[in-house]
PDBQT receptor file of N, H, CA, C and O in Angstrom, charges set to zero:
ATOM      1  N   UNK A   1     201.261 -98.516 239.743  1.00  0.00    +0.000 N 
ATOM      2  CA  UNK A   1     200.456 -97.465 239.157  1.00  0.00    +0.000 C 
ATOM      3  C   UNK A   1     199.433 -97.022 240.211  1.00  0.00    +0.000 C 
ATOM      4  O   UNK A   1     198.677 -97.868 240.688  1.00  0.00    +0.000 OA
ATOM      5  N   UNK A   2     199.363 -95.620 240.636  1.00  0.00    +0.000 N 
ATOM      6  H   UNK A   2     199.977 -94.932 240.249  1.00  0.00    +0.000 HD
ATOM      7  CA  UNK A   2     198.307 -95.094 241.140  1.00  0.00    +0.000 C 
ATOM      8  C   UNK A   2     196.750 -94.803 240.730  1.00  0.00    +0.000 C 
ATOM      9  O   UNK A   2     196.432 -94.882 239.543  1.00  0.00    +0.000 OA
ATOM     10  N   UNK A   3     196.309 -94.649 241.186  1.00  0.00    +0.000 N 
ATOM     11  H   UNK A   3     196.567 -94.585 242.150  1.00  0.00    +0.000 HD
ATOM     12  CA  UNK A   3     194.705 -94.371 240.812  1.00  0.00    +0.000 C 
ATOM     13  C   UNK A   3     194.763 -93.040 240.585  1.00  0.00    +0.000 C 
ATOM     14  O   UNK A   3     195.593 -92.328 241.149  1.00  0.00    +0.000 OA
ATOM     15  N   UNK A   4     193.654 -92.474 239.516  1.00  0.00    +0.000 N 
ATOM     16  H   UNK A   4     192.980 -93.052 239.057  1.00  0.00    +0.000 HD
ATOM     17  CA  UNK A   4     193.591 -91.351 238.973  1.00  0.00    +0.000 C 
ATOM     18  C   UNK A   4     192.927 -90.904 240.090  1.00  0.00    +0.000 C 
ATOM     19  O   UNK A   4     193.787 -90.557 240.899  1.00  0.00    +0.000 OA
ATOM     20  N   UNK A   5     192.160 -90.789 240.400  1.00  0.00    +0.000 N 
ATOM     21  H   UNK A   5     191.461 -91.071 239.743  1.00  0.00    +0.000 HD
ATOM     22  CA  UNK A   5     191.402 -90.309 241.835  1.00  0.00    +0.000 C 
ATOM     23  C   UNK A   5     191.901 -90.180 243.253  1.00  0.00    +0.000 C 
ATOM     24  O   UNK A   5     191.613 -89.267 244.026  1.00  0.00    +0.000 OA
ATOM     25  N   UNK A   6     192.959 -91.570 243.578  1.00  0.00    +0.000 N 
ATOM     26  H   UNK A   6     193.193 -92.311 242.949  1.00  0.00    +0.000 HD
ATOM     27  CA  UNK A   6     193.499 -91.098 244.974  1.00  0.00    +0.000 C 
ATOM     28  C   UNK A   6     194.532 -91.327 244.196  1.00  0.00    +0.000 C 
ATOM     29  O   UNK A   6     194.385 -91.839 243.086  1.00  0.00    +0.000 OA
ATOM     30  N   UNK A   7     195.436 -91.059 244.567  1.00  0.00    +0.000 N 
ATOM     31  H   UNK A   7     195.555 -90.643 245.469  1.00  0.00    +0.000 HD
ATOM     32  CA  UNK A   7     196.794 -90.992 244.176  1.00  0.00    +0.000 C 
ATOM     33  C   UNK A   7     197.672 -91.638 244.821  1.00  0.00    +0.000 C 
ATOM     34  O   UNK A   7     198.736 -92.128 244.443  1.00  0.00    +0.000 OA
ATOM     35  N   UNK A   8     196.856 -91.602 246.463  1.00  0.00    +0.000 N 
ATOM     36  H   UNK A   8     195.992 -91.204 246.770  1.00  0.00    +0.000 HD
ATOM     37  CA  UNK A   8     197.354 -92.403 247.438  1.00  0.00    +0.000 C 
ATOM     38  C   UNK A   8     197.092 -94.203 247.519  1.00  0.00    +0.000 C 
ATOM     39  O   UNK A   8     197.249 -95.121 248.323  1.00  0.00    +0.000 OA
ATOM     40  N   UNK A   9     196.746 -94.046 246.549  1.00  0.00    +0.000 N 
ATOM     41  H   UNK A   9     196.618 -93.300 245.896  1.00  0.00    +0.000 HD
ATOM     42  CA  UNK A   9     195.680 -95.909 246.908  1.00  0.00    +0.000 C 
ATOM     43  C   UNK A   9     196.359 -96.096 245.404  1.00  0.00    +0.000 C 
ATOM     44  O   UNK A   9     196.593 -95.199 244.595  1.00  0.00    +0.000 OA
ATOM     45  N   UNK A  10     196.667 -97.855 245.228  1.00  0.00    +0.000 N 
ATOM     46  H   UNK A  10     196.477 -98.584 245.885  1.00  0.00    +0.000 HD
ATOM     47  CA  UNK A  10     196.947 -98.440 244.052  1.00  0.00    +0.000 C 
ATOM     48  C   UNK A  10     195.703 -98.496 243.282  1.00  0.00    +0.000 C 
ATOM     49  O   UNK A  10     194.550 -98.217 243.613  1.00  0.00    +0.000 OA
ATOM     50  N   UNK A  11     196.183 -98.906 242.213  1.00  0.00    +0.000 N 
ATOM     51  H   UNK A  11     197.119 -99.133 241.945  1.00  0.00    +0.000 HD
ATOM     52  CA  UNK A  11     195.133 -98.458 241.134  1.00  0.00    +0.000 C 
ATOM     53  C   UNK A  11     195.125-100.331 240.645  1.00  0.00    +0.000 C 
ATOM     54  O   UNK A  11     195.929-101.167 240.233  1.00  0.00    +0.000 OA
ATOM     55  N   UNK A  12     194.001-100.262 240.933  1.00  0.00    +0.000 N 
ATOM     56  H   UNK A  12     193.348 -99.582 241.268  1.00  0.00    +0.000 HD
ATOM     57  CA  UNK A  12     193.726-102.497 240.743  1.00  0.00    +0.000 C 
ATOM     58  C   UNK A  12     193.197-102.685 239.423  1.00  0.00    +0.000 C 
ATOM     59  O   UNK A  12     193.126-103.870 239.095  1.00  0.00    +0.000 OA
ATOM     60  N   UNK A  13     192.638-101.494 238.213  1.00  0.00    +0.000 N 
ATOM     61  H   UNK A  13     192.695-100.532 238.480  1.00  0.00    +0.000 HD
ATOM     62  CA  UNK A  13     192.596-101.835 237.281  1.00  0.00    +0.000 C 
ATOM     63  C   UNK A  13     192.583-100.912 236.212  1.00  0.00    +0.000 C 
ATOM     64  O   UNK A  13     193.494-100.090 236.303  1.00  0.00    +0.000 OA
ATOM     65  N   UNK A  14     191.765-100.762 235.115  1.00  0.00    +0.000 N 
ATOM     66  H   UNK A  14     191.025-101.430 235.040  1.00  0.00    +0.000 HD
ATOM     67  CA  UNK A  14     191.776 -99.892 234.517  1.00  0.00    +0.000 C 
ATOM     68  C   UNK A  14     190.734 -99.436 233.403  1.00  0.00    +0.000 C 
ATOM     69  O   UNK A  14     190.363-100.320 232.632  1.00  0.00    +0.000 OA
ATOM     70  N   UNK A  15     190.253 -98.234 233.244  1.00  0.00    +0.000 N 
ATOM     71  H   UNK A  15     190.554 -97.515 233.871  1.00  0.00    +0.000 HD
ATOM     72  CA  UNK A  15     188.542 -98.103 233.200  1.00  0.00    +0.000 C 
ATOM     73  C   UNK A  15     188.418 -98.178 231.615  1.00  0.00    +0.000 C 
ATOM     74  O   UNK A  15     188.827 -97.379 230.773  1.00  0.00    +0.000 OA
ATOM     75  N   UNK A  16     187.603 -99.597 231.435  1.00  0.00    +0.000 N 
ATOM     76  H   UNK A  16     187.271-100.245 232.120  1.00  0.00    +0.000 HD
ATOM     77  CA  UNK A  16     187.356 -99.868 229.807  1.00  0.00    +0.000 C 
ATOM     78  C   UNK A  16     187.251 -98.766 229.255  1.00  0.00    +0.000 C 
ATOM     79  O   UNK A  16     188.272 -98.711 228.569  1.00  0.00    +0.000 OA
ATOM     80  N   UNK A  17     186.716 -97.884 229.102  1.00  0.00    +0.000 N 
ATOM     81  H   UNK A  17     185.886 -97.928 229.659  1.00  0.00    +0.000 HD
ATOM     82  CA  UNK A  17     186.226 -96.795 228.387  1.00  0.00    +0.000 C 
ATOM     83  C   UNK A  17     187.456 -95.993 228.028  1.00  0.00    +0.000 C 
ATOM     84  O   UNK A  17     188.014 -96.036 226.931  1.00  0.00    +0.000 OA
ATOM     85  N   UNK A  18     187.922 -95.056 229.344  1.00  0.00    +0.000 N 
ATOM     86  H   UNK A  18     187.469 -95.021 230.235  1.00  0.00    +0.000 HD
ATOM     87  CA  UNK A  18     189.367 -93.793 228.488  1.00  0.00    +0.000 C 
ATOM     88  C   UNK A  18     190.329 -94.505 228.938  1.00  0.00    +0.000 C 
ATOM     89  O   UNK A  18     191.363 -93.996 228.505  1.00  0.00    +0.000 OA
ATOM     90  N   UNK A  19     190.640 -95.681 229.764  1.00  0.00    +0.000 N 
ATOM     91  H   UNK A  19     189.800 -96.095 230.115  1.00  0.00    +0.000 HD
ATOM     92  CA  UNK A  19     191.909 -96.607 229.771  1.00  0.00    +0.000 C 
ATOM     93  C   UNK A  19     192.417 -96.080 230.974  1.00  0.00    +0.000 C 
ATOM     94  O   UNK A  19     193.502 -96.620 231.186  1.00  0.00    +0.000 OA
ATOM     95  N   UNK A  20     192.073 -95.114 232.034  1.00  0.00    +0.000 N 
ATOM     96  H   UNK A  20     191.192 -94.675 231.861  1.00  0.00    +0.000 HD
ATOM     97  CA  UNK A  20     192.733 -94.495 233.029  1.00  0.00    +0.000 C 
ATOM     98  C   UNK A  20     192.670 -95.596 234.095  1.00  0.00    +0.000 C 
ATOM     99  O   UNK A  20     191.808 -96.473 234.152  1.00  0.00    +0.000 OA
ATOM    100  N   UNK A  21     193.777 -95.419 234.988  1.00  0.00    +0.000 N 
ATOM    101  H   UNK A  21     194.478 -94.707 234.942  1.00  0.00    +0.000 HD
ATOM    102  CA  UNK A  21     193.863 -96.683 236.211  1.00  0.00    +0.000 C 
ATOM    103  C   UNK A  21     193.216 -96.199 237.829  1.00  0.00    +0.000 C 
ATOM    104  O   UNK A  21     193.579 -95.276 238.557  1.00  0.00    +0.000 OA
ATOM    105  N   UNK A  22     192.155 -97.203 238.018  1.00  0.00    +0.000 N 
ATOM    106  H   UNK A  22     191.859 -97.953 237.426  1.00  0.00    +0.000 HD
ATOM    107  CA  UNK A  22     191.283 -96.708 239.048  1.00  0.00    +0.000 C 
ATOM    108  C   UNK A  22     191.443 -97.864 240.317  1.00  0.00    +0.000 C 
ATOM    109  O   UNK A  22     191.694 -99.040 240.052  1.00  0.00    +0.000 OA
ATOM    110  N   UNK A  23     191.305 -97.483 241.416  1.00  0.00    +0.000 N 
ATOM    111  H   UNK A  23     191.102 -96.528 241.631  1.00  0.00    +0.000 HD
ATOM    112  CA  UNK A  23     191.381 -98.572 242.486  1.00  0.00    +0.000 C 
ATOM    113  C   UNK A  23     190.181 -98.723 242.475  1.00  0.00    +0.000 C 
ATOM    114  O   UNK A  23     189.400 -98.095 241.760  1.00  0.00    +0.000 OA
ATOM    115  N   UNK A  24     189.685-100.224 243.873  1.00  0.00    +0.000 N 
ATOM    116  H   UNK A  24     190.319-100.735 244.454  1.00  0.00    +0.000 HD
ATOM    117  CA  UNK A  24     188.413-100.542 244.149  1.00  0.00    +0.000 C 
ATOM    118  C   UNK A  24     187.690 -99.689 244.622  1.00  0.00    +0.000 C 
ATOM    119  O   UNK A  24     186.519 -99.841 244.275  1.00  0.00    +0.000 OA
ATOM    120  N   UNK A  25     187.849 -98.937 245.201  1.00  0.00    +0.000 N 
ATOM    121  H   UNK A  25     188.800 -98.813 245.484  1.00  0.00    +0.000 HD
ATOM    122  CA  UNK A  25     186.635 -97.404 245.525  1.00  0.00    +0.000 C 
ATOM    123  C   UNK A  25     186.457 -96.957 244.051  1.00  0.00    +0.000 C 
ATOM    124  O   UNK A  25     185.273 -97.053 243.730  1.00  0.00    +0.000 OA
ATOM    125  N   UNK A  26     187.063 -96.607 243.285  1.00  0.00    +0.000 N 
ATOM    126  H   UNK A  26     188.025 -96.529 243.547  1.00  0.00    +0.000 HD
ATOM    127  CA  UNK A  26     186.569 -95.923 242.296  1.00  0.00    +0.000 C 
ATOM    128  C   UNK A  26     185.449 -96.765 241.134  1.00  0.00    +0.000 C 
ATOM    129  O   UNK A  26     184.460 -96.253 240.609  1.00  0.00    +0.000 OA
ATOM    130  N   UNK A  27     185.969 -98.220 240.938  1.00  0.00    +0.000 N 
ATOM    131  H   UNK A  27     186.773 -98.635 241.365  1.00  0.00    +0.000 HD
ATOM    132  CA  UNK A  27     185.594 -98.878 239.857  1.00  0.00    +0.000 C 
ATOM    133  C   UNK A  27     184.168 -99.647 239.959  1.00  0.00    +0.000 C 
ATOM    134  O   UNK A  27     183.837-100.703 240.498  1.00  0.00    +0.000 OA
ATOM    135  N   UNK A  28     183.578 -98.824 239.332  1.00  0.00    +0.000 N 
ATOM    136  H   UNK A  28     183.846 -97.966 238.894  1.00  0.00    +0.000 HD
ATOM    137  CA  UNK A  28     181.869 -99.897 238.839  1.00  0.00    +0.000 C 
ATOM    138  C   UNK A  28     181.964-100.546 237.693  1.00  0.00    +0.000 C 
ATOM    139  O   UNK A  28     182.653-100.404 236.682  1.00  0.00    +0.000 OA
ATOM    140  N   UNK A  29     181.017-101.399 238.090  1.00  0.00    +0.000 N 
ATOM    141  H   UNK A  29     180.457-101.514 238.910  1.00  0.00    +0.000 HD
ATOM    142  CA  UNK A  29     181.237-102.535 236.739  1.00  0.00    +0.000 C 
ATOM    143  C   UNK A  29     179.840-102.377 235.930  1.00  0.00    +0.000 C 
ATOM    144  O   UNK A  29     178.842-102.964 236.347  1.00  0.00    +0.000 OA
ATOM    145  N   UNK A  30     179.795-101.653 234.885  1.00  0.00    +0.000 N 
ATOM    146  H   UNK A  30     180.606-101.175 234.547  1.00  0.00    +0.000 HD
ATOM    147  CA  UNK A  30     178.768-101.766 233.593  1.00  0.00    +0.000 C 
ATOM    148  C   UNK A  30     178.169-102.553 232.967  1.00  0.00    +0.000 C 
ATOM    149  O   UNK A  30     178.739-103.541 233.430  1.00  0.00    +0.000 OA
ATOM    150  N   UNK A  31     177.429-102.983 232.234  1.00  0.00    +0.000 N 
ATOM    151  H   UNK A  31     176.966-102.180 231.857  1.00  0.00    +0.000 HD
ATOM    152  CA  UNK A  31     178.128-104.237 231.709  1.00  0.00    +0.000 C 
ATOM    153  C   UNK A  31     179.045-105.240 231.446  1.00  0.00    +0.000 C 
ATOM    154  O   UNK A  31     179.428-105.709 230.374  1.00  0.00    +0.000 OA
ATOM    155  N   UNK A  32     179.358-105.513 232.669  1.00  0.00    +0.000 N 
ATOM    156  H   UNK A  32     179.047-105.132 233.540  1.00  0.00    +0.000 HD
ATOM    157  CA  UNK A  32     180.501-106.525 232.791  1.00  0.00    +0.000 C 
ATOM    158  C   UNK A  32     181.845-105.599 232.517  1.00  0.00    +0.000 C 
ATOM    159  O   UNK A  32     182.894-106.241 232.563  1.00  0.00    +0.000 OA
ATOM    160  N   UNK A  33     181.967-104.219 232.246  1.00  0.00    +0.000 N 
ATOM    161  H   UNK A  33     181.114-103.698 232.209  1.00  0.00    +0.000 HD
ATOM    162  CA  UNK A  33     183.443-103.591 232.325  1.00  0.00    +0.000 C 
ATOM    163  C   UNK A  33     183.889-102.911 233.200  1.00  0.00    +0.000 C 
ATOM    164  O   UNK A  33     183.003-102.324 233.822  1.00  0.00    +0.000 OA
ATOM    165  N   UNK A  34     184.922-102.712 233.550  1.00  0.00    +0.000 N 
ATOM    166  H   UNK A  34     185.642-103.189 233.044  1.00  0.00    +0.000 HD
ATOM    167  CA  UNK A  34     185.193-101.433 234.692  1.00  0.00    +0.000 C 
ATOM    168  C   UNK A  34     185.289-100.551 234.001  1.00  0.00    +0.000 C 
ATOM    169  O   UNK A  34     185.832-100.437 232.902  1.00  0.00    +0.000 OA
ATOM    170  N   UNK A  35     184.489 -99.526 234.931  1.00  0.00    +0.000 N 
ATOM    171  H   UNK A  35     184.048 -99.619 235.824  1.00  0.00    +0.000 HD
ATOM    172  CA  UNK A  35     184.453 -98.200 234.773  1.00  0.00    +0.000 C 
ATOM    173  C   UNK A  35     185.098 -97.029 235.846  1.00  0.00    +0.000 C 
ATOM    174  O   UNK A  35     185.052 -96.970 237.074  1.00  0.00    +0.000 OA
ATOM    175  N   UNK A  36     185.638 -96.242 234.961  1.00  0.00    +0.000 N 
ATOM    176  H   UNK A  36     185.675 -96.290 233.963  1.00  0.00    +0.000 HD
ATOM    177  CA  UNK A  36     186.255 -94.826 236.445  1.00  0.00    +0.000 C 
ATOM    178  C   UNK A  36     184.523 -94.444 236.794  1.00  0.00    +0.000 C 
ATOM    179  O   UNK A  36     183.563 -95.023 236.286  1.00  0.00    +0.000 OA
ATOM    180  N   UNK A  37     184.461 -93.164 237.929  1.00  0.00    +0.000 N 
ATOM    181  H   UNK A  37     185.241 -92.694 238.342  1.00  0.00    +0.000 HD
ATOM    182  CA  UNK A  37     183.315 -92.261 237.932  1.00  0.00    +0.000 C 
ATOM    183  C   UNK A  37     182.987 -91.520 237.025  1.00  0.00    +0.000 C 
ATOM    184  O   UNK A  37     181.855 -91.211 236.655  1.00  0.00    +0.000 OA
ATOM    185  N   UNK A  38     184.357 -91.094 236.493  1.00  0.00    +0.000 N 
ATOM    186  H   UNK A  38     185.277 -91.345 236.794  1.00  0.00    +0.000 HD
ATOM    187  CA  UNK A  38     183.829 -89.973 235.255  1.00  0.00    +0.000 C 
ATOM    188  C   UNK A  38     183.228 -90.998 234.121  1.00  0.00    +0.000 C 
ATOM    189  O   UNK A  38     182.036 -90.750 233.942  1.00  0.00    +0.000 OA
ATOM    190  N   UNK A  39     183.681 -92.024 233.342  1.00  0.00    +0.000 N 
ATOM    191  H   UNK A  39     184.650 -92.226 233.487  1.00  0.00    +0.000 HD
ATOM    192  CA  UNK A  39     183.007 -92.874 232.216  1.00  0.00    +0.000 C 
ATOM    193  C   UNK A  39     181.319 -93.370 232.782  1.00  0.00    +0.000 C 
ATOM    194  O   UNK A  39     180.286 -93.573 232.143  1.00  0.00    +0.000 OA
ATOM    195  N   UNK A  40     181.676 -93.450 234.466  1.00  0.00    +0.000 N 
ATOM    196  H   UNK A  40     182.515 -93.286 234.985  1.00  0.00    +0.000 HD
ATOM    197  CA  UNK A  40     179.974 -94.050 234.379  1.00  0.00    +0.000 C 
ATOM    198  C   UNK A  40     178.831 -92.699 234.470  1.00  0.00    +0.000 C 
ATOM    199  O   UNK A  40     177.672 -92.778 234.062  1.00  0.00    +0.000 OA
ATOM    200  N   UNK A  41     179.305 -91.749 234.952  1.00  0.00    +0.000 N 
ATOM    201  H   UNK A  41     180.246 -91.685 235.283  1.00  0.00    +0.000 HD
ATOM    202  CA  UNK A  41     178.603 -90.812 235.195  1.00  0.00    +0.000 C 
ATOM    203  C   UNK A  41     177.908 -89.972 233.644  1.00  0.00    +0.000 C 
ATOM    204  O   UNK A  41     176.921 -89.239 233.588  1.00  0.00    +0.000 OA
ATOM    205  N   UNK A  42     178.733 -90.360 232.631  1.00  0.00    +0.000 N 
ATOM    206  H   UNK A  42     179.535 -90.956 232.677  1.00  0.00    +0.000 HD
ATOM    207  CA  UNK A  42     178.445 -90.209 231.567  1.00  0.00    +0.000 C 
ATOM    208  C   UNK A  42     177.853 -91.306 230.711  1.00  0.00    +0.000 C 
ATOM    209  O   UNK A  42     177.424 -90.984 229.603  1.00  0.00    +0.000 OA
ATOM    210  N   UNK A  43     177.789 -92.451 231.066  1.00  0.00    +0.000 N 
ATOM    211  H   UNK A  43     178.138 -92.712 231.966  1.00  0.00    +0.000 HD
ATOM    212  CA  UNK A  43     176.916 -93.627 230.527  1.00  0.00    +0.000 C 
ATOM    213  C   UNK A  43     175.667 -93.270 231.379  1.00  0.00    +0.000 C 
ATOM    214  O   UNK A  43     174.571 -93.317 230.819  1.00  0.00    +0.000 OA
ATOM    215  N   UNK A  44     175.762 -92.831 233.009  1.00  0.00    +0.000 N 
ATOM    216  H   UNK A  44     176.652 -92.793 233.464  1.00  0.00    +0.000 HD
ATOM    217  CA  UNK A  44     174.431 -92.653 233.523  1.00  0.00    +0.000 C 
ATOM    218  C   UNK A  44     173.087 -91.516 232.760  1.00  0.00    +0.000 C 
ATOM    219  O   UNK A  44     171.897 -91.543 232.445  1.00  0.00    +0.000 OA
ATOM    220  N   UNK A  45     174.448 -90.465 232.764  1.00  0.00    +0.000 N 
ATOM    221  H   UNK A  45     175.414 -90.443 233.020  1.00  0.00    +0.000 HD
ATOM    222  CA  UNK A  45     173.778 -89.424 231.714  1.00  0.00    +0.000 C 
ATOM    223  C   UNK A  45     173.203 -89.319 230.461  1.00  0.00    +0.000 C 
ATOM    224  O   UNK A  45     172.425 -88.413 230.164  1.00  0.00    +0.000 OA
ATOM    225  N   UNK A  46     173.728 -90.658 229.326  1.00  0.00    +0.000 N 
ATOM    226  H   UNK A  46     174.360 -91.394 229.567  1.00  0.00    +0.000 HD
ATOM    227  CA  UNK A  46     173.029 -91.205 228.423  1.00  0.00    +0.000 C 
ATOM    228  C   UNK A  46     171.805 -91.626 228.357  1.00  0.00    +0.000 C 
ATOM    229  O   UNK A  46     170.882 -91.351 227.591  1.00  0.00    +0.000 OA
ATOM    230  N   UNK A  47     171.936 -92.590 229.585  1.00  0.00    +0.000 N 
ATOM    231  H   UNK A  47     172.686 -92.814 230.207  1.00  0.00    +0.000 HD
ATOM    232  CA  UNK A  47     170.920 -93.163 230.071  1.00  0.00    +0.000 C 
ATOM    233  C   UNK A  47     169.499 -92.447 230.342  1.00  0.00    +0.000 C 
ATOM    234  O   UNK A  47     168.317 -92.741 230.167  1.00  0.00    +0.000 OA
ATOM    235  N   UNK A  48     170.131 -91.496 230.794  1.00  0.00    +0.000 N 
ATOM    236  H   UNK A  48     171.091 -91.257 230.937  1.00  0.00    +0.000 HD
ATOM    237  CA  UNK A  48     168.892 -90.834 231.591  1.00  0.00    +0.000 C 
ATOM    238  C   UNK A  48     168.711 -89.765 230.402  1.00  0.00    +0.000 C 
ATOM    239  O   UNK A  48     168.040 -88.866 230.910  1.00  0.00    +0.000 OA
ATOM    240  N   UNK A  49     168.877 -89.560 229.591  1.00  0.00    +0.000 N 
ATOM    241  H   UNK A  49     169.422 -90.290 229.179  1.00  0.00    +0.000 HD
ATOM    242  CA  UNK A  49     168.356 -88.558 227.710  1.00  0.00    +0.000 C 
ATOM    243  C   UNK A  49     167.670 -89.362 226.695  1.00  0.00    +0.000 C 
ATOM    244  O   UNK A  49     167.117 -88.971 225.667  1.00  0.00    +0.000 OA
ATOM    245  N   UNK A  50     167.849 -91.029 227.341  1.00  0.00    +0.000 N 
ATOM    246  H   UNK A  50     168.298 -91.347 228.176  1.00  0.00    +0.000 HD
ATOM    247  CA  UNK A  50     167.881 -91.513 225.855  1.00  0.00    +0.000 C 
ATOM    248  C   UNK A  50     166.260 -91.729 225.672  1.00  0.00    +0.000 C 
ATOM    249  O   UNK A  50     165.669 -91.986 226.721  1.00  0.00    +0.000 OA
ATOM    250  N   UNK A  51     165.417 -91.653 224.404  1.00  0.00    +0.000 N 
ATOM    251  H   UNK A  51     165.897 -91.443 223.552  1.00  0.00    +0.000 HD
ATOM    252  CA  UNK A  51     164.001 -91.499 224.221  1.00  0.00    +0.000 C 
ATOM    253  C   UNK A  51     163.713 -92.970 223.893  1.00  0.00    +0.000 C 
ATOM    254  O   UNK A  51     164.435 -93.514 223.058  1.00  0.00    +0.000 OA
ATOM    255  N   UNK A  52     163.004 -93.466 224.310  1.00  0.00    +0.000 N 
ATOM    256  H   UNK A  52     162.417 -93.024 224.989  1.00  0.00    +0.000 HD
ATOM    257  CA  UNK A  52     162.510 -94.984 223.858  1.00  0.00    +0.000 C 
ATOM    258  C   UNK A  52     161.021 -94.208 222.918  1.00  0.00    +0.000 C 
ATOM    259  O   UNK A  52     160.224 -93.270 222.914  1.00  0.00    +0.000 OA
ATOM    260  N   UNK A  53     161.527 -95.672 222.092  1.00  0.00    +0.000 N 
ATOM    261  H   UNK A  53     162.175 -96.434 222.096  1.00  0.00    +0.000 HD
ATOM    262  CA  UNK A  53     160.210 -95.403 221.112  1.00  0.00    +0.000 C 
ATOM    263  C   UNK A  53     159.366 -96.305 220.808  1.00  0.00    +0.000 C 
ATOM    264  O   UNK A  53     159.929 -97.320 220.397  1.00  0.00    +0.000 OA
ATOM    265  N   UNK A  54     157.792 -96.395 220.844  1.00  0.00    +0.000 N 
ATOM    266  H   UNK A  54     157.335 -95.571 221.177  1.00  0.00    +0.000 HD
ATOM    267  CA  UNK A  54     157.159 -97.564 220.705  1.00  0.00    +0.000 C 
ATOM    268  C   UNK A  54     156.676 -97.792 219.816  1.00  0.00    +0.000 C 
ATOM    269  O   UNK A  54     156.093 -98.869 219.689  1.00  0.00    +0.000 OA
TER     270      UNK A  54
């Protein structure tokens, strides 16, 4: 299986979130899951909206 991103490079796992298969350049680990760029870039984006309240 190839990586969604290179196509050229094997794909070493596969991104908890939409299930797509990403090699080691692509995959960050979240909380302990792999993630593609597109799933973290959108957990980053959560991140960075979410309002804490005291």
């Amino acid at each position: 299986m190839k990586c969604i991103n290179h196509p050229d490079k094997d794909a070493e796992t596969n991104c908890s979130v939409c299930g797509e298969p990403i090699c080691l350049e692509c995959r960050t680990i979240i909380k302990g899951k792999d993630t593609c760029p597109k799933c973290q870039e959108e957990w980053l984006s959560r991140q960075a909206t979410r309002q804490i309240s005291y």
